[in-house]
C-alpha positions as MATLAB code, in Angstrom:
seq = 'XXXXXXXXXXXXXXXXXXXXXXXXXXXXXXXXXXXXXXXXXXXXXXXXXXXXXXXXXXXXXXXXXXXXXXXXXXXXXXXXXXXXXXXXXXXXXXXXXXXXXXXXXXXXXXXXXXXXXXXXXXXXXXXXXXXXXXXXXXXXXXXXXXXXXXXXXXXXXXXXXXXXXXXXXXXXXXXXXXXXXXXXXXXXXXXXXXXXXXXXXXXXXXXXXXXXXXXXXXXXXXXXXXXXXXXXXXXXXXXXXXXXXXXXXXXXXXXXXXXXXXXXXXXXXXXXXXXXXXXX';
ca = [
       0.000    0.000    0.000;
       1.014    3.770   -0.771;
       2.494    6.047    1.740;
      -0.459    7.968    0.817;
      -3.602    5.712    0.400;
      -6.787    8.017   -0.595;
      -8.695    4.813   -1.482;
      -7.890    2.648    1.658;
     -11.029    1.136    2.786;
     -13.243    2.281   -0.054;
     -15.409   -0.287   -1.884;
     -15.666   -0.337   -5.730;
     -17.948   -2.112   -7.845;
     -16.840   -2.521  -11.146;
     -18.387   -4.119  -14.220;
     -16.263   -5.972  -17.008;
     -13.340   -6.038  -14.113;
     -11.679   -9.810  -15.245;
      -9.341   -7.840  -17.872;
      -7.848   -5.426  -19.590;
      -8.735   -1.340  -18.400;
     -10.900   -2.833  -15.646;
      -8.308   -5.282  -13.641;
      -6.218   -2.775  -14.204;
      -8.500   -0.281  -12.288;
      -9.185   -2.820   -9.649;
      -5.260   -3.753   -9.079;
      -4.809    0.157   -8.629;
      -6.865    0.952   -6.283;
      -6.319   -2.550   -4.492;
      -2.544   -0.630   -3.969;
      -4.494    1.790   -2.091;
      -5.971   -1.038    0.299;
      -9.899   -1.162   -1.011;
     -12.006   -3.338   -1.411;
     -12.841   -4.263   -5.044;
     -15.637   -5.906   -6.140;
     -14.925   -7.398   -9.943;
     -18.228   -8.080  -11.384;
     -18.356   -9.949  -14.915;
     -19.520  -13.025  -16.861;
     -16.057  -14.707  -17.123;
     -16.372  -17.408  -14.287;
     -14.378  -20.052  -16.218;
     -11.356  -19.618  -18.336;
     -11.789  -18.482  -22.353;
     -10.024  -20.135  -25.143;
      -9.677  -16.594  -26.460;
      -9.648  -14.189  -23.838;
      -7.314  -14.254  -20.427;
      -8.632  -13.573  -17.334;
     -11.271  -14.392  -15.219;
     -13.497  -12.796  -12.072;
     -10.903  -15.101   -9.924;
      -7.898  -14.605  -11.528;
      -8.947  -10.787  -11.319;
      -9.307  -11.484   -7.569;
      -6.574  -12.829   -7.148;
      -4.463  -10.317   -8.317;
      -6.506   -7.548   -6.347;
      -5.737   -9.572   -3.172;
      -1.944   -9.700   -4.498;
      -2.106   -6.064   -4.786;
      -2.761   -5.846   -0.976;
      -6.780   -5.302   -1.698;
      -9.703   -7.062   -0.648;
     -11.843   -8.754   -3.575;
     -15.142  -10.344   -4.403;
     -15.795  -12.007   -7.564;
     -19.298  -11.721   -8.689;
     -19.928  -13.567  -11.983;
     -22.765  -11.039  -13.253;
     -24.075  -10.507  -16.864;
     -24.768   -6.855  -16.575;
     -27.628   -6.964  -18.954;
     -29.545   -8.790  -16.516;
     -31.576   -6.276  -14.397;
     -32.476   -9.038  -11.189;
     -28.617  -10.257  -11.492;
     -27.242   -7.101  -11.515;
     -29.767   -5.370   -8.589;
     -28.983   -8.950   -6.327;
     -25.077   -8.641   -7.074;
     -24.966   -4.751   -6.084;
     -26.817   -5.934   -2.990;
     -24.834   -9.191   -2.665;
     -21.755   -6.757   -2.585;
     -22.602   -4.071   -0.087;
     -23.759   -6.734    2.231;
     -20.389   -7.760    2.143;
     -18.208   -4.916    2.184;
     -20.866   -2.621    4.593;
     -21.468   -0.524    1.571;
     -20.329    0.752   -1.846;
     -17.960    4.219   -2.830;
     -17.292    3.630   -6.453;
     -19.234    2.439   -9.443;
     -16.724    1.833  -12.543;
     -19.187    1.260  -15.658;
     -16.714   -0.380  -17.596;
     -18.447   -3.312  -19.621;
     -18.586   -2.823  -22.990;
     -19.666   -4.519  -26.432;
     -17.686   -3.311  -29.973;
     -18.369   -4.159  -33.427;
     -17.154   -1.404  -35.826;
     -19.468   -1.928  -38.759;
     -21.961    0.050  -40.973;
     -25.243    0.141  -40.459;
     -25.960   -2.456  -43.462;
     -23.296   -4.238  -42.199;
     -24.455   -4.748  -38.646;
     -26.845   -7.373  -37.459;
     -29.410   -6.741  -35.319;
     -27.889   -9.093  -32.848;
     -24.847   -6.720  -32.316;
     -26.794   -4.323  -32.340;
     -28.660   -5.165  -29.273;
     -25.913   -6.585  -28.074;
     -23.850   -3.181  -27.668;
     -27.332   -1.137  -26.709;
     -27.391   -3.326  -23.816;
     -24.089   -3.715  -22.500;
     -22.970   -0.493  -23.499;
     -26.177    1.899  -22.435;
     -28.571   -0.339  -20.556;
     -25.992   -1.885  -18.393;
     -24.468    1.119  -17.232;
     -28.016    2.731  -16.446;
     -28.398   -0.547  -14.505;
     -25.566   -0.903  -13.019;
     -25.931    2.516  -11.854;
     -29.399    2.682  -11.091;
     -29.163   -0.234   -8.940;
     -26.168    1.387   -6.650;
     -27.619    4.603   -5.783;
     -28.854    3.978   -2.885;
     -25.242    2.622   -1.422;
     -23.636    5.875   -3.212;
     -26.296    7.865   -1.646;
     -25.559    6.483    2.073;
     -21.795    6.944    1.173;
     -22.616   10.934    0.498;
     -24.059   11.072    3.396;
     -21.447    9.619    5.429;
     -18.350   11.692    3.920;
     -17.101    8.793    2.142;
     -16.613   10.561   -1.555;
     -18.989    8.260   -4.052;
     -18.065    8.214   -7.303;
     -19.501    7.067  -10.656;
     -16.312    6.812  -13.792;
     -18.234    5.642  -16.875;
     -15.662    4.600  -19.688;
     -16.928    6.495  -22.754;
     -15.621    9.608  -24.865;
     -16.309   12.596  -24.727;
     -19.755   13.643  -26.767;
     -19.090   14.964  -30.488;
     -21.404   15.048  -33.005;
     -19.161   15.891  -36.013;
     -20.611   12.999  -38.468;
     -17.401   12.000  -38.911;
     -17.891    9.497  -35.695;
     -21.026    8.027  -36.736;
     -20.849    7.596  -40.989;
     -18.587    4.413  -40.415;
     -19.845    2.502  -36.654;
     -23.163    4.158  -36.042;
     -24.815    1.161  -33.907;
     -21.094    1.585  -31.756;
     -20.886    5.408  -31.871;
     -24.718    5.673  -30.528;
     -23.988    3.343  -27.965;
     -20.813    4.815  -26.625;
     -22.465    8.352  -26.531;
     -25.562    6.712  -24.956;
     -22.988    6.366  -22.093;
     -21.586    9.992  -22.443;
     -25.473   10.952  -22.306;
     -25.804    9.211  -19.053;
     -22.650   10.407  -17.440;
     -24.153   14.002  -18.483;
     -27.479   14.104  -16.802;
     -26.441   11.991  -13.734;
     -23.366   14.823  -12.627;
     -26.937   17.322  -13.016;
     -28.665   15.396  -11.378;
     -26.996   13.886   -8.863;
     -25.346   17.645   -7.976;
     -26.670   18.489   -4.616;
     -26.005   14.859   -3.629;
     -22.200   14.951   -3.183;
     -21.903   11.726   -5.905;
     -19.624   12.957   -8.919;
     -20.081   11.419  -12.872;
     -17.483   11.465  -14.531;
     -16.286    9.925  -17.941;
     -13.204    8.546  -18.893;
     -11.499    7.563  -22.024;
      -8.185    6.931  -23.315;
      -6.375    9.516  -25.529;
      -4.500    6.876  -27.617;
      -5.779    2.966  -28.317;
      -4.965    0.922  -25.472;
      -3.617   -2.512  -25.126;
      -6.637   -4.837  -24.299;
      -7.778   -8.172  -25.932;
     -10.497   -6.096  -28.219;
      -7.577   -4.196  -29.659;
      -5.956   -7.349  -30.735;
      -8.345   -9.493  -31.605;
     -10.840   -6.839  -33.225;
      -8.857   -3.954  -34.262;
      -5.670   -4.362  -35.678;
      -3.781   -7.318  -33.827;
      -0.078   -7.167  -32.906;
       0.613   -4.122  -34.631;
      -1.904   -2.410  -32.980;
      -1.022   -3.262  -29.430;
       2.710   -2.087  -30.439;
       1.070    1.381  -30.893;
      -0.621    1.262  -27.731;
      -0.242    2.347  -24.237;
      -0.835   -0.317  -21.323;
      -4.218   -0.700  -18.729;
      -2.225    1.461  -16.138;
      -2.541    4.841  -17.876;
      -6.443    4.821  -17.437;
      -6.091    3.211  -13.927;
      -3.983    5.772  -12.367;
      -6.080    8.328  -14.343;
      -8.564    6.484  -12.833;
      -6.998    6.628   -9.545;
      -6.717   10.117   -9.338;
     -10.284   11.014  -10.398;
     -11.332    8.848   -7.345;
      -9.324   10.657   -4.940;
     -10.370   13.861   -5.873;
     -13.614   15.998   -3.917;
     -17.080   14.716   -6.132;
     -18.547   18.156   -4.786;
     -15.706   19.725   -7.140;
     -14.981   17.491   -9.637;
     -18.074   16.180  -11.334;
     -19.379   16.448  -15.110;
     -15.980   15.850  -16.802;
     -15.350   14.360  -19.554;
     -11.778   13.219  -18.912;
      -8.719   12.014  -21.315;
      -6.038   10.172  -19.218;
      -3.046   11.784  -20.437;
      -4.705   15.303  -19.751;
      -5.454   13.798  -16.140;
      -1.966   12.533  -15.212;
      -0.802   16.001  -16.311;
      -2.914   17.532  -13.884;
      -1.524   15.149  -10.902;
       1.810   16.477  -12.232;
       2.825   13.207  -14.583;
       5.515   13.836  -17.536;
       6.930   10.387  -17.987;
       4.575    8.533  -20.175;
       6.606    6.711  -22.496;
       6.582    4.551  -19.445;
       2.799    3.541  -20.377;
       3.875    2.971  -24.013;
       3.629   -1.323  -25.237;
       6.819   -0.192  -27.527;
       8.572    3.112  -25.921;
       9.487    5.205  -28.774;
       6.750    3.802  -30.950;
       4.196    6.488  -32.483;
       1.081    5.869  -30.791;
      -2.226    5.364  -32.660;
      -4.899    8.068  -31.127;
      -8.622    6.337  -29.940;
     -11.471    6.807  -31.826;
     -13.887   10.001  -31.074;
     -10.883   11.926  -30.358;
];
């Protein structure tokens, strides 16, 4: 644990949290001594994909955390409502909601199936409402006790120059469906003390969708690892919600703030040219 620990005792529930941005997330503030709840569908090893809720666990624990894995399909509204439950029961409460799940499939709209379609509606937009919706009245109880709630939502910032939607509509809708929410809940939420923020990475990042779904090897090269966004992350959690609330926040940009100027550290390839994210 850090000499200085702003996140030492805090509870996060975060979806999608077996790999990639959100272990990462969960390992960093598992540094800080919280407890981490990693809520997600992988329960059993994939052929395809590393990581499971366990494995995530595991690692949290490692990290000097304490975990719960919670295998939860976030589009499942009784799931989701018992798991949020399930974990407050067991941690006396919840700080932090990380809506990190997400669905991809970078396609036109003649070349998208209704299928995927739904499929990214409701992981991407439903499940963070959810997710969300479900929490607020542990976020609410942690405003009121001084405890610093937080929602991070992992989704760009909102721009509607065509240029995002002509090639991925169905994906570009759902990923500002996100933005939307993050939007009205830091209005709405304003007088409670429970900050919305968004999050997103200024260049691609190196997680299994990036290699398997947008450019392999050669993308990852030109990527940045998980621990940019979770020390970006890290700091957005540790700041005052009151003050800090209704962002839509790049990583890089953040880490400048807390006074970061190494980041070829972050960098898969140091020295390679990195390949900006989409939206941005």
């Amino acid at each position: 644990m850090s000499e200085t620990a702003p996140l030492a005792g805090k509870t996060l529930f975060i979806t999608g949290g077996s790999r990639g941005i959100g272990e990462a997330i969960a390992i960093r503030a598992a540094q800080d001594g919280a407890n981490v709840v990693v809520a997600a569908k992988t329960s059993e090893p994939h052929p395809k994909l590393p990581g499971t809720i366990h494995t995530a666990v595991e690692k949290v624990e490692a990290a000097g955390g304490k975990g719960l894995a919670l295998q939860v399909d976030a589009r499942d509204e009784d799931r989701v409502k018992e798991a949020v439950d399930q974990a407050a029961e067991h941690f006396g409460g919840i700080d932090i909601v990380v809506n990190n799940a997400s669905a991809i499939f970078l396609a036109t709209t003649e070349a998208t199936p209704m299928k995927r379609y739904d499929l990214m509606m409701d992981v991407n937009v439903r499940a963070t409402f959810c997710v969300t919706q479900a929490a607020m009245p542990y976020l609410r109880a942690s405003a009121e006790a001084g405890r610093g709630p937080h929602i991070l939502t992992l989704s760009p910032p909102l721009d509607m120059d065509p240029k995002w939607f002509a090639n991925h509509l169905p994906y570009t809708m759902s990923k500002y469906g996100m933005s939307m929410c993050v939007l009205g809940w830091a209005r709405e939420f304003k007088e409670t003390g429970i900050a919305a923020n968004a999050l997103w990475p200024k260049t691609t990042i190196a997680t299994a969708a990036v290699r398997n779904l947008l450019g392999g090897e050669e993308m990852i090269r030109a990527s940045r690892t998980p621990e940019i966004v979770a020390d970006a992350a890290h700091w957005i959690f540790s700041q005052d919600p009151r003050g800090t609330t209704g962002h839509f926040f790049l990583d890089e940009e953040v880490l400048r703030m807390a006074g970061e100027t190494d980041f070829e550290r972050y960098a898969v390839e140091p020295g390679t040219d990195l390949m900006p994210d989409l939206f941005l």
